[in-house]
N, C-alpha and C positions, 0 to 999 in steps of 0.2 A: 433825738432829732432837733437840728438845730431851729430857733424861732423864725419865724418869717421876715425879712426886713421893713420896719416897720412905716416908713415913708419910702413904697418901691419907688423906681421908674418907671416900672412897667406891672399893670397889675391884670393879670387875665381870671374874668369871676363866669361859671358857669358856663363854662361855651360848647353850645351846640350847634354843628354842623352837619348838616345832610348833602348828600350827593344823590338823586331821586331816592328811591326808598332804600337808601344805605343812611345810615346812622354813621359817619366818620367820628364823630367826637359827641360823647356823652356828659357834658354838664365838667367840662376840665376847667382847673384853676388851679394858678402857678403866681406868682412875683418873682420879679426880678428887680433885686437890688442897685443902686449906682455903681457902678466900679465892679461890678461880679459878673464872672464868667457859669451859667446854670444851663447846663446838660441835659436834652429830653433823649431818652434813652428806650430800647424797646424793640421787639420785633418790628419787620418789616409790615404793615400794615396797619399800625399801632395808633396813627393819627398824627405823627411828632412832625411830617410835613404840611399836613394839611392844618395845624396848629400854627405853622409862621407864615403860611401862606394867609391865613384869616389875620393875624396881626396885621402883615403888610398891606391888606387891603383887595387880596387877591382870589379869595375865599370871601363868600358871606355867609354870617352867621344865621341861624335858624332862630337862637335866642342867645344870653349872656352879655356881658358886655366884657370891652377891652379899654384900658384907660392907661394915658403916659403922660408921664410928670403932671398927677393929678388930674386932668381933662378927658374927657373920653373922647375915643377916634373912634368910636366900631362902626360908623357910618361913614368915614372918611374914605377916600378914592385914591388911592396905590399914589399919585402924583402928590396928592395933599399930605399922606401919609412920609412920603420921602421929604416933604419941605420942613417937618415940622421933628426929621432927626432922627427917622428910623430909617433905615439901609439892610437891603436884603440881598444877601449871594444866595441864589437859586440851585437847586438840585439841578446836576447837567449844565449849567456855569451860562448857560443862554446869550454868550458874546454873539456880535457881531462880526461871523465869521470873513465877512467880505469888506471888512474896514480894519486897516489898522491897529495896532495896539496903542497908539498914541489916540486915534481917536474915539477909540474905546474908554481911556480914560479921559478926555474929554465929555464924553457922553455920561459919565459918573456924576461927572460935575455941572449938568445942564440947567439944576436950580439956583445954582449959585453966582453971584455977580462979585463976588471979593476975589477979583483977580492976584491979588500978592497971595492972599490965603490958598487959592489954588496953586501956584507956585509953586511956594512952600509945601503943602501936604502930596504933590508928586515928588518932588525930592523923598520926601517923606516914604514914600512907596519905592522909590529904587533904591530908597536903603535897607528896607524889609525885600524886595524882590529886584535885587539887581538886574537879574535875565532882562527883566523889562526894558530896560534902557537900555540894552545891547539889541533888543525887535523893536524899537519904536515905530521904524517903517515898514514893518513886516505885517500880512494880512494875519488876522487874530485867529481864521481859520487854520492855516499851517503851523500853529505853533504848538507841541507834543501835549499829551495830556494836565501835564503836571505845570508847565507855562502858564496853559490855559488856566487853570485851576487859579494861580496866582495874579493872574489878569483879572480874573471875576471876582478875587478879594481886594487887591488893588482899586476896581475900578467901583465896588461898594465903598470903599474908604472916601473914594473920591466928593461922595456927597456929604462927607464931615459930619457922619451921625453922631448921634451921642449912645446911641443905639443898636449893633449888628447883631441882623440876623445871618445864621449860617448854617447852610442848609447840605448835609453831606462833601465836605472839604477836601475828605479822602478818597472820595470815587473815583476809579480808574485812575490813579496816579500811582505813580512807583514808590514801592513803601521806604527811598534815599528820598524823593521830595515831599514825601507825608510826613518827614521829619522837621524838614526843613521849613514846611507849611505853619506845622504845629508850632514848632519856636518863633516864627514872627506872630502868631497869633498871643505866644506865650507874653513875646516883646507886648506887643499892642496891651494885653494886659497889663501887664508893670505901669505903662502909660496913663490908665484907669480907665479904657476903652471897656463897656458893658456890651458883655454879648450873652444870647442866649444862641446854646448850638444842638443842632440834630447832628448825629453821627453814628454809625456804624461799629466803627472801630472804637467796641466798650472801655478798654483799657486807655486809649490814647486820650477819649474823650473825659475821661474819670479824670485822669492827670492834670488837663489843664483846668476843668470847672473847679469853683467851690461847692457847687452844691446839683443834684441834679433829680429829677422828675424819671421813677420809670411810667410808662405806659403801656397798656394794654386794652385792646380793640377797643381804643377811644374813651380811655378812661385811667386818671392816675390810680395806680395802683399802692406808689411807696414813694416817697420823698427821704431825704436827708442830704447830710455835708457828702462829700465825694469819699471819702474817707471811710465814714459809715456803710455805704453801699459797697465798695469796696472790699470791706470786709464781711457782708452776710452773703453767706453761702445760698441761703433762699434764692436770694436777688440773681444770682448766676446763675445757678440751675432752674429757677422756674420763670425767667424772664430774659433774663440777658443771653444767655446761650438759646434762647431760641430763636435768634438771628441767623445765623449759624449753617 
């Protein structure tokens, strides 16, 4: 197993999350390195939502703490959390079906006053998701599954994290745009965009991470490189294929 990075960006130590007397997450702890793409993997109920939901601010924790680029946010408020460079695409992509795609991405960029820089980082975005700039004026609700999907990573970009969360990318999309998804995200990598992703699709997910976390009912079970997990049959048969 590979060692943990030793000045993360992002360091999650012990977190516990309750939802009345459910127990979501049991005392979980993960890092994420600058520059690394790290995969929480896992049956559906596993907690790897309700894991970036509590980063973003959108969860609160029971106990543990969560800290980026050295500071703690575990107290911090979903608005504070996005100004200080984390970015979350949400499970179900939660646009604004009755506005625009243009001002969808606008609304990305609502903590930001560096207008060149926003500019720039939408071009930015119709070069990874061209569609987009062919619907600027199109309401975000009519646009096909996989569109959408691309709008709500588009418009996470939008707030120039240093940081993305991504919270199932390939739900409901057509497995030609799950491809197509995955290579801009692959791009954003090469970039040295840090993401931490939940995802479904074991394989697709393995592919782009370096390194990834399984889970089970609210607790890490196995960690390693993507490589590693990849290759232990344990991991597929008594974790990963219980998605399935």
């Amino acid at each position: 197993m590979p060692d943990a990075p030793s000045s993360p960006l992002l360091r999650i130590d012990g977190l516990e999350v309750n939802f009345g007397a459910v127990r979501a997450l049991k005392g979980v702890s993960l890092d994420v390195g600058q520059g690394e793409v790290v995969a929480l993997v896992g049956a559906n109920g596993a907690g790897k939502s309700t894991t970036l939901r509590t980063v973003s601010g959108l969860s609160r924790p029971k106990s543990g703490s969560i800290s980026f680029a050295g500071n703690t946010i575990t107290a911090l408020r979903p608005a504070e959390i996005v100004r200080i460079g984390i970015s979350h695409s949400p499970e179900g992509r939660r646009l604004f079906g009755s506005l625009t795609v243009a001002d969808n991405l606008r609304l990305g960029a609502c903590t930001r006053r560096d207008r060149a820089g926003i500019i720039r980082d939408q071009e930015r975005m119709f070069a990874l998701f061209p569609i987009l700039k062919q619907r600027l004026a199109q309401l975000a609700g009519t646009l096909s599954g996989g569109e959408q999907q691309q709008l709500a990573l588009a418009r996470a970009m939008m707030a120039a994290p240093r940081l993305l969360l991504l919270d199932e990318p390939s739900l409901g999309v057509a497995p030609l745009l799950v491809r197509h998804i995955f290579d801009a995200l692959a791009e954003l990598k090469r970039q040295g965009m840090t993401m931490l992703l939940v995802e479904q699709n074991i394989a697709i997910a393995l592919e782009l991470a370096d390194r990834a976390y399984v889970l089970r009912t609210g607790r890490v079970v196995l960690s390693g490189s993507s490589a590693e997990l990849t290759a232990n049959d344990r991991v597929a048969q008594a974790y990963l294929g219980a998605d399935e």
